[in-house]
PLY file of the C-alpha trace (Angstrom):
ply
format ascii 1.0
element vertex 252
property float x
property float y
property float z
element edge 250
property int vertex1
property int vertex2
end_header
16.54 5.57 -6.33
17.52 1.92 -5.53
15.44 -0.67 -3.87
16.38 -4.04 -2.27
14.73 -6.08 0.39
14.36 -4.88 3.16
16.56 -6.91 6.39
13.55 -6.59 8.34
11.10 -7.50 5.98
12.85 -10.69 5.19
11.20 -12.74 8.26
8.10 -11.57 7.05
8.59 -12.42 3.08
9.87 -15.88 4.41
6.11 -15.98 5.94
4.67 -15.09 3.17
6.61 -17.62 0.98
5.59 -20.44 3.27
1.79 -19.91 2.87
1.73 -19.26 -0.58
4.06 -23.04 -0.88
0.99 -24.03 1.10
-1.56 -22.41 -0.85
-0.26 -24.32 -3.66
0.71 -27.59 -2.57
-3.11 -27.78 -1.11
-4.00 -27.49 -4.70
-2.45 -30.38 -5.46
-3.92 -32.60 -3.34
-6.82 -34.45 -3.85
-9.96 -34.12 -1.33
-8.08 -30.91 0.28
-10.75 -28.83 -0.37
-12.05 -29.08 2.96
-8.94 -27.88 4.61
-9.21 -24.84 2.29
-13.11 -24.43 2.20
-13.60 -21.81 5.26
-10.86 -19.20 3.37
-12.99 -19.90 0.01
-15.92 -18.83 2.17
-13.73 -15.85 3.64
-12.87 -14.68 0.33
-16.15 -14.58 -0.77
-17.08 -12.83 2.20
-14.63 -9.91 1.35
-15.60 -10.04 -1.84
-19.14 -9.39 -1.12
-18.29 -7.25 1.65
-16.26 -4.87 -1.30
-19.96 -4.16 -2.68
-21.48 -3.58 0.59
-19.03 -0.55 1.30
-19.03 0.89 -2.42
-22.89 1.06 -1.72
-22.67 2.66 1.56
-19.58 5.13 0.27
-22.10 6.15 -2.33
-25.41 7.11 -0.50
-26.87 3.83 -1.42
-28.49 0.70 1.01
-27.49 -2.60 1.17
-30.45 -4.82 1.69
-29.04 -8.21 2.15
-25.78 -10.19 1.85
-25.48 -13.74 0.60
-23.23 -16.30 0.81
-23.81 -19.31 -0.89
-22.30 -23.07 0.23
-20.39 -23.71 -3.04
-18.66 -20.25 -2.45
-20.86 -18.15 -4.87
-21.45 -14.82 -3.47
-24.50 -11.91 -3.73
-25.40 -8.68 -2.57
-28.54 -6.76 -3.12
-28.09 -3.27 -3.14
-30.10 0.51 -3.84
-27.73 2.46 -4.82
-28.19 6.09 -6.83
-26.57 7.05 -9.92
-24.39 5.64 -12.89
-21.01 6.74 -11.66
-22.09 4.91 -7.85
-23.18 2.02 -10.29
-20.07 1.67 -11.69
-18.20 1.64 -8.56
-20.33 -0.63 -7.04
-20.03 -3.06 -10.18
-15.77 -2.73 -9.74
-15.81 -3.03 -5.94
-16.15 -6.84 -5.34
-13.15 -8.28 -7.22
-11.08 -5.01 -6.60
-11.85 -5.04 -2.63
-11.02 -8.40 -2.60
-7.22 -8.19 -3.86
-6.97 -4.60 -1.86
-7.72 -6.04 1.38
-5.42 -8.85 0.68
-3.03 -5.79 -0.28
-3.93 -3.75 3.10
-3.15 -7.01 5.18
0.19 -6.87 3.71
0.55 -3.36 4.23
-0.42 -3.37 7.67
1.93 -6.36 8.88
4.85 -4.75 6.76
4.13 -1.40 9.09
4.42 -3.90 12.43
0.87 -3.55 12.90
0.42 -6.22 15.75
-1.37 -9.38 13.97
-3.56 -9.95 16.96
-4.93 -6.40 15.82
-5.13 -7.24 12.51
-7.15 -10.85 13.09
-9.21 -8.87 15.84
-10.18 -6.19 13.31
-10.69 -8.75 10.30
-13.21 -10.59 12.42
-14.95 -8.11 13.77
-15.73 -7.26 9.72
-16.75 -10.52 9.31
-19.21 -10.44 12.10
-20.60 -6.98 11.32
-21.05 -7.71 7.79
-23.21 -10.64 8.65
-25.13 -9.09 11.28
-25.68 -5.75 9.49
-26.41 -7.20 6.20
-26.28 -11.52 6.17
-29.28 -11.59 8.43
-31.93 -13.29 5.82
-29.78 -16.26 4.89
-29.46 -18.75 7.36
-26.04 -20.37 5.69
-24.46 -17.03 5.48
-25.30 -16.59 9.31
-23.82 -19.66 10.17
-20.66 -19.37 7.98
-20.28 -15.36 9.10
-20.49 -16.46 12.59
-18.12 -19.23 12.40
-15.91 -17.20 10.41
-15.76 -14.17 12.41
-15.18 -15.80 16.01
-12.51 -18.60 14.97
-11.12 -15.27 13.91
-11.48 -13.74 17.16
-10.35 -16.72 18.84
-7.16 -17.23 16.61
-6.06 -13.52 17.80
-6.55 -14.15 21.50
-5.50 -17.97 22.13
-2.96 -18.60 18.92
0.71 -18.56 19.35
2.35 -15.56 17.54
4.12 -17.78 14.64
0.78 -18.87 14.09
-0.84 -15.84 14.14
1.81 -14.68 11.43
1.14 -17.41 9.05
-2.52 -16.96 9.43
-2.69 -13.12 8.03
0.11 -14.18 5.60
-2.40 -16.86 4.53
-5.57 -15.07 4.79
-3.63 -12.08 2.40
-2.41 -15.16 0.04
-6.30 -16.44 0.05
-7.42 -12.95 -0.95
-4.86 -12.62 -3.99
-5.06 -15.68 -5.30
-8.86 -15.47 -5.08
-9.25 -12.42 -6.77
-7.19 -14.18 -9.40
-8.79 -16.94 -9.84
-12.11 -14.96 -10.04
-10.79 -12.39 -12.71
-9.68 -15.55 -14.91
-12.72 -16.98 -14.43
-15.31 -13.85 -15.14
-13.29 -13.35 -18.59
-13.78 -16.53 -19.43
-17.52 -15.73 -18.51
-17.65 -12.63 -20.43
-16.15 -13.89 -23.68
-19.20 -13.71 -26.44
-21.59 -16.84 -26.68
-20.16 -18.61 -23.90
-23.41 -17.90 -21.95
-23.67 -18.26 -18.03
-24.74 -16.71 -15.27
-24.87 -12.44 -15.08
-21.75 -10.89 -13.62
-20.23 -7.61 -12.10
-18.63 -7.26 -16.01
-22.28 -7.67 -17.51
-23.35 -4.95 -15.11
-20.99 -2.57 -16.22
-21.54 -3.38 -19.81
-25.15 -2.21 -19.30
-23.52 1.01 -17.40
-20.76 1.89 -20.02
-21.92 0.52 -23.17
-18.24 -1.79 -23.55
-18.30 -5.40 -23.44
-17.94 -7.16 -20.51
-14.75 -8.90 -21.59
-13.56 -4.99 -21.51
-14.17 -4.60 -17.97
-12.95 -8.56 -17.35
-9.63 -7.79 -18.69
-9.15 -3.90 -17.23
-10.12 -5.02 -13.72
-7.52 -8.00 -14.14
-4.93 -5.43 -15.02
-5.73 -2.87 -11.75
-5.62 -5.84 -9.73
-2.03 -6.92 -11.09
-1.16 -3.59 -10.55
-1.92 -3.17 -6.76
-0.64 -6.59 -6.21
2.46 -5.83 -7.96
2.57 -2.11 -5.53
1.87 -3.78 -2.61
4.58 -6.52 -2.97
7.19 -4.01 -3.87
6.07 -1.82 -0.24
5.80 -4.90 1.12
9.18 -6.10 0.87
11.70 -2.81 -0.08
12.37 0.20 1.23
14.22 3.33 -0.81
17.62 4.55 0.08
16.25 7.76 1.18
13.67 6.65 3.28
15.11 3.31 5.24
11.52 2.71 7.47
8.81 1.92 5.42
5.18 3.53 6.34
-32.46 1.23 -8.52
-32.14 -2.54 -7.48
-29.68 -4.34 -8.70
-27.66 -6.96 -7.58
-23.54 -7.83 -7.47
-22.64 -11.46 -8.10
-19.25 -13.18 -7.36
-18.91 -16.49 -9.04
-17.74 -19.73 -8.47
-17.13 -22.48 -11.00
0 1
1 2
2 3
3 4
4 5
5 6
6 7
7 8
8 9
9 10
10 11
11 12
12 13
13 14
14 15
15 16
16 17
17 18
18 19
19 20
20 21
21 22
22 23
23 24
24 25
25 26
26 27
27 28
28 29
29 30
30 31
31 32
32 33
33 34
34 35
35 36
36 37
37 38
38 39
39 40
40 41
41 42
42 43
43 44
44 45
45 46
46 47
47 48
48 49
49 50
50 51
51 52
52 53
53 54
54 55
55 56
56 57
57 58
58 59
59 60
60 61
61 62
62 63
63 64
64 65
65 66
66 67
67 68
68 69
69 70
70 71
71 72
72 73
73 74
74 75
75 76
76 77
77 78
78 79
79 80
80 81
81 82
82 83
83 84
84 85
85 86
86 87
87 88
88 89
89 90
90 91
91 92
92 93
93 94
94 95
95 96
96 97
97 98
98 99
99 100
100 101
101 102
102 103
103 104
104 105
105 106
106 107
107 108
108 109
109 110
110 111
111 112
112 113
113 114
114 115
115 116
116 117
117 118
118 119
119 120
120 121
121 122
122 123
123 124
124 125
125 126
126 127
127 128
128 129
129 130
130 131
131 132
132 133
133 134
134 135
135 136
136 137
137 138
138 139
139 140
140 141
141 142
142 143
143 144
144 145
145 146
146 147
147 148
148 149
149 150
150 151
151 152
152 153
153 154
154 155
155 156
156 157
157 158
158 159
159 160
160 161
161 162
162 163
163 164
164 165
165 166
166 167
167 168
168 169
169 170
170 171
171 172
172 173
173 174
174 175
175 176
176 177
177 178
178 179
179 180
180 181
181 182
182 183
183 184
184 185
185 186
186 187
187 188
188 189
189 190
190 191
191 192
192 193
193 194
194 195
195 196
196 197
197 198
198 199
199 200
200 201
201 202
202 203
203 204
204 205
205 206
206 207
207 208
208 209
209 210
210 211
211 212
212 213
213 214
214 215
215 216
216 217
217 218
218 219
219 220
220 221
221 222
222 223
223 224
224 225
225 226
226 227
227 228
228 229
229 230
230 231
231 232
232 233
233 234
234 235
235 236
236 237
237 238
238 239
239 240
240 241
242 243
243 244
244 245
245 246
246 247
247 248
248 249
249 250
250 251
């Protein structure tokens, strides 16, 4: 069954190209970390917001939802037993690259991108309202995030809207990434630091948390990899395509 790139998915992929040249180049620059700071914040947001659904899916309560100002994330959480543990523990850097995957999905399928920022800052907003209440910074930043969100879907010109979703699905990939390298480095034996998702499971499963590091590194390859491919072919059969404990994600 043969696959090629789609003709009307190429407009899209040439969106997508453009904000990942941008992602990049912005890492090049010095002192550009301020253009980039309110998507770190977003992505931590997601993140964070990951372990607030597992915990809901699961019977369990979320308590509170923090967001720190250097982009360091945490969500306190009562959830039941060691199977809704586990998914709880994998739902943070795993929600983050599938909603970067689902945003890609859902402009692929010609879902309008007005309803896609509408919907993605209404999440925002409900996360922090529901759950972001005790922490003054996360209010703020939820807030902000969540109506310049809003705003972007009713005042921004539709090229612009594009390249934001593109951008904001970019953010979420590379994020989730960058987070994955970063927890195995975290998890590899007598390097010390600060107790992870992967040190949660560890206590779950018995296996170390470099285990968990490097399995949840491999899922999330493998639904960017699925999502790419939907995202930009179509088959030749088929020419439209359709107790308390607490979650950390870390920034260093």
């Amino acid at each position: 069954m043969s696959r090629w790139i789609a003709r009307d998915a190429r407009p899209q992929i040439q969106t997508l190209l453009i904000a990942l040249a941008v992602t990049i180049v912005l890492g090049f620059i010095p002192f550009a970390g301020f253009l980039t700071y309110p998507f770190r914040l977003f992505v931590t947001f997601i993140h964070e917001g990951g372990h607030a659904i597992a915990a809901l899916l699961t019977g369990g309560q979320v308590q509170s939802l923090q967001v720190a100002p250097n982009g360091s994330g945490l969500v306190y959480a009562v959830v039941g037993g060691r199977l809704a543990q586990m998914f709880l523990a994998s739902a943070g850097y795993l929600g983050a690259m599938l909603y970067g995957a689902l945003l890609l999905t859902l402009i692929r399928r010609s879902v309008a991108v007005r309803t896609v920022l509408y919907g993605t800052g209404a999440y925002i907003l409900a996360l922090t309202i529901f759950f972001g209440l005790s922490n003054l910074f996360t209010l703020i930043a939820g807030i902000a995030l969540g109506l310049a969100l809003l705003a972007a879907a009713r005042y921004a010109r539709l090229w612009l809207a594009n390249f934001l979703v593109a951008f904001l699905a970019v953010q979420c990939v590379i994020g989730a990434l960058f987070d994955l390298r970063t927890l195995i480095s975290l998890s590899v034996p007598l390097t010390g630091g600060p107790q992870t998702d992967a040190d949660n499971m560890a206590r779950l499963t018995g296996l170390p948390p470099a285990f968990w590091a490097l399995a949840w590194t491999v899922i999330a390859v493998v639904i960017l990899i699925g999502s790419l491919r939907a995202y930009a072919s179509h088959t030749s059969d088929d020419i439209v395509t359709r107790p308390l404990r607490s979650y950390e994600r870390l920034r260093v």
